[in-house]
N, C-alpha and C positions, 0 to 999 in steps of 0.2 A: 279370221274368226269363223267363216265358213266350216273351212278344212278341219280344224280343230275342235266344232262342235260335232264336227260328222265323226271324228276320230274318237271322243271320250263316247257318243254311243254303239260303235263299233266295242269298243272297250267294256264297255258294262254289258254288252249282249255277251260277249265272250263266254263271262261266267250262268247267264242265262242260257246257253246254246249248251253249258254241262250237264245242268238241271233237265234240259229234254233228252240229251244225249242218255244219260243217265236211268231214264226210263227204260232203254233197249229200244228207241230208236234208233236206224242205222242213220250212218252221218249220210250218206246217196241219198235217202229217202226225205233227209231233213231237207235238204238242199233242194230236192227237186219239189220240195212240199214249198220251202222260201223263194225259191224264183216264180213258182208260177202261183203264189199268193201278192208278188209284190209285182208283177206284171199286170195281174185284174185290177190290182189295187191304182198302178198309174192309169189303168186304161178310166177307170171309173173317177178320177179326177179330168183327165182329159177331156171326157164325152161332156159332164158335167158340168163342174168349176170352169173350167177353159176349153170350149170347144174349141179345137184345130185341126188342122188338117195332119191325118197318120202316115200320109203317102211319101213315098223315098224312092228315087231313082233310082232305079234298075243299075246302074252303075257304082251307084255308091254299097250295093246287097254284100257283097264279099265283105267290106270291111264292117259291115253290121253284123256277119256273121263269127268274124274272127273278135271284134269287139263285144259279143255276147258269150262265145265260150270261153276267150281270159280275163273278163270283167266281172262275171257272173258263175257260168255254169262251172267250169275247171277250177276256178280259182278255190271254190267256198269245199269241192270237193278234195281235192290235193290239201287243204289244209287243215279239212276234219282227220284225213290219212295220216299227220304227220301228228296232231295232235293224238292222235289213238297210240302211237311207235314213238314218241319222242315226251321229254318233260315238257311243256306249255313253255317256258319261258326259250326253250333253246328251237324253239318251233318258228316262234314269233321271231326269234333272232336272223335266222335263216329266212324267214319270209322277207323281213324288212330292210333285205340288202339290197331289195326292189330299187330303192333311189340312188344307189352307188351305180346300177345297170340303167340306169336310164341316160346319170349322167356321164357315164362312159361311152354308152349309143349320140350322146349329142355331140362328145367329140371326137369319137372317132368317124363315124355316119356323117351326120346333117355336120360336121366341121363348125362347130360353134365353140364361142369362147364361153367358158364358165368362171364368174368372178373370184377370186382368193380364197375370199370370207365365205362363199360356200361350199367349196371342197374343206374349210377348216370347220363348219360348220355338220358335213354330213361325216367326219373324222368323230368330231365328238359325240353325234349322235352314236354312231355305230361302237366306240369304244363304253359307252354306256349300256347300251346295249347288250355287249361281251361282259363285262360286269354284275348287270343285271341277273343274265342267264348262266354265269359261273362258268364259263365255258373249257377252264383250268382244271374243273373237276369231273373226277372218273364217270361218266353218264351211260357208257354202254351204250354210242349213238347206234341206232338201225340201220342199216344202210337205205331201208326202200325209204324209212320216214325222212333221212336227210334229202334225199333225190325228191320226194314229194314237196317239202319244204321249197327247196332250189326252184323246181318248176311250180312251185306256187307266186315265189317271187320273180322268176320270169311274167308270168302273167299278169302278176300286179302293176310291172314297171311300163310292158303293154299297154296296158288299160289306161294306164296316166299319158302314156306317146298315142297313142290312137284316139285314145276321147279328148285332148286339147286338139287332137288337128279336127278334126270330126266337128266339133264345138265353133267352129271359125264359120261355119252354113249350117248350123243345123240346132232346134230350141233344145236345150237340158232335159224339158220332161220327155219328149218325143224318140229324142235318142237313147232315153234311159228304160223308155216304156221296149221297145225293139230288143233293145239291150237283152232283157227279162225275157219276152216273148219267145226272141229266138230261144235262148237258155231251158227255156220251158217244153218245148218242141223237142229239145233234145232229150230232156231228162225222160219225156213223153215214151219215147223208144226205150234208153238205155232201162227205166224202171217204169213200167207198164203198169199203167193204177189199176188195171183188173186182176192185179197182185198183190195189190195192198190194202190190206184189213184196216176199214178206217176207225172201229172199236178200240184200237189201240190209245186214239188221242182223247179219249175220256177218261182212261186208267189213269188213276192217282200217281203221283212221281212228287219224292220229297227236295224239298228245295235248299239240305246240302247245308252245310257249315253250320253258322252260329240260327240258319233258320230251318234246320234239320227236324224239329218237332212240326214243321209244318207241311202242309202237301197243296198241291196243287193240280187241276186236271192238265195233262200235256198240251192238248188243246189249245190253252191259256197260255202257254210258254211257246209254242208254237205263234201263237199270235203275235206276242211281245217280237220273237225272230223277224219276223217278217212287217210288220208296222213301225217299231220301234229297232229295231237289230238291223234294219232290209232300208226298206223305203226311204224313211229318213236320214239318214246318214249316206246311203249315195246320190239324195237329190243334193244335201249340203256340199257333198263334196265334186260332184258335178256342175253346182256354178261356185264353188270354190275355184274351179279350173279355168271357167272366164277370167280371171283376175289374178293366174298365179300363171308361172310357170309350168312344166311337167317334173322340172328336177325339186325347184321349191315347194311344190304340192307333196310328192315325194316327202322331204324331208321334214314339212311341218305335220304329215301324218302316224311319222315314229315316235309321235308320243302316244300312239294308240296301245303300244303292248307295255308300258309303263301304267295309262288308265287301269289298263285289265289287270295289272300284278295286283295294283294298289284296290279294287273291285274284290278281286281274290282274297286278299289278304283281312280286309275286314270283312267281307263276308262266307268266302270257304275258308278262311282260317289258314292258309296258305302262305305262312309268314316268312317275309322278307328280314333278312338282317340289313346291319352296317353298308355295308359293301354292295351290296342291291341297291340301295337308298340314295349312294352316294352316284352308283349308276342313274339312276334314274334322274337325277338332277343331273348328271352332264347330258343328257338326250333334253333335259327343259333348257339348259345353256345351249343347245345347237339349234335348234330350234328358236331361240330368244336372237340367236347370231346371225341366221339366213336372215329373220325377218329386219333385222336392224343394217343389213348389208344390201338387201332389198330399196330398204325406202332413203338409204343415204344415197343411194347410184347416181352419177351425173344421168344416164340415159337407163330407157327399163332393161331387163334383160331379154335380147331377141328372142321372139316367137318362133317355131319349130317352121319349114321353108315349108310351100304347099307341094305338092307331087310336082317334078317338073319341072321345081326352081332349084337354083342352085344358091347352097348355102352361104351367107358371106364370109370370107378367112380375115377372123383377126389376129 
């Protein structure tokens, strides 16, 4: 329930993240405006709500920093790329092949078994998916937008293998506040705020589809990205991951680009036929399947080995 609330607000930011896009903000800019909104944002729960301690071993810094450029800073950027060069639906298709790469890393890598039902599971997701996005028809793919997509879902399936092992010593908010931090640090260099006109995010920007007669300050949709779009949706899906798998996390998150069709659809107007519809329901069947293969298991499904151990062969 975690994972899949954090997914349908991923999903309704989507068509929120148009509406700012849409104004002539650059996607860099937005990204580097939502990480380091939702980095203050964790820090100021932290100090506050739950004072803890922020401090991380010097040893663990590498993989807080490769866990904040494919969880955060890369990932949001490579998939504004591919949404600008590709249709949205064949974007997200591409992206969400993340949980086929994870569970192909767990068996050929870490040598772990993966149950039946979820390889028939992450089948029917991804065939919905190819459905959903028509991928039979003539689209004119980009070459760099598909290569963005690919290493967008590189990073994603990262993000699900590095923040379940990371999560084994380490609290949710703390490693998600880092997470942003770093992200923000980077974006710091790559796009330099004494470059950035902040007058922009007061300028009116209309809010598109059937609420096209309305506007809104950027600012405002900027906000909704980063509170609503940011924050929440990867604390949920962050201790979603105490409790799931990396491949099952994976797989119960592909009903995120179904949310966002169906978000679309009533409100930019972005209509799905037949054959969309009927995608979208074998991704809620695959989805329905992991989790019902999940909780019938005689034992759970093994947890990813810590550095060092050696995986078990079944």
């Amino acid at each position: 329930m975690l994972v899949l609330a954090g997914a349908t607000l991923f999903g309704i930011n989507a068509s929120v993240s148009k509406v700012v896009l849409a104004s002539g903000l650059e996607p860099a800019r937005l990204t580097a405006l939502r990480c380091t909104g939702a980095a203050i944002g964790l820090l100021l729960v932290l100090k506050t709500v739950r004072p803890t301690s922020l401090r991380i071993p010097k040893a663990e810094i590498p993989k807080l920093i490769v866990l904040g450029l494919s969880g955060a800073a890369l990932l949001q950027w490579l998939y504004f790329v591919a949404l600008d060069r590709l249709p949205a639906a064949i974007a997200l298709l591409l992206e969400f092949t993340a949980p086929l790469m994870v569970a192909v890393f767990s068996v050929v890598v870490l040598r772990h078994r993966i149950a039946r039902q979820v390889w028939w599971a992450l089948g029917l997701a991804l065939l919905g998916l190819a459905l959903v996005s028509q991928v039979w028809t003539d689209v004119g793919l980009d070459v760099v937008g598909v290569l963005a997509a690919l290493g967008a879902a590189a990073l994603l399936a990262t993000f699900h293998l590095l923040g379940k092992h990371m999560l084994e010593t380490r609290d949710p908010l703390v490693l998600s506040f880092w997470m942003f931090a770093i992200s923000t640090v980077f974006w710091a260099f790559v796009q330099p705020w004494w470059d950035f006109d902040p007058a922009v995010l007061t300028e009116p920007t209309s809010l598109l589809g059937r609420l096209a007669a309305y506007t809104i300050p950027v600012w405002l949709g900027v906000l909704w990205v980063i509170l609503l779009g940011t924050l929440a949706p990867y604390a949920l899906e962050v201790f979603g991951l105490r409790h799931l798998s990396a491949t099952t996390t994976g797989i119960v998150s592909m009903i995120e680009p179904v949310i966002a069709a169906t978000v679309a659809w009533i409100w930019l107007e972005e209509v799905l036929n037949g054959v969309q519809l009927f995608g979208g329901l074998l991704v809620l069947t695959g989805v329905g399947l992991v989790q019902v293969a999940r909780s019938g298991a005689d034992e759970p499904e093994p947890e990813p080995p810590l550095v060092g151990e050696a995986a078990p062969v079944q």
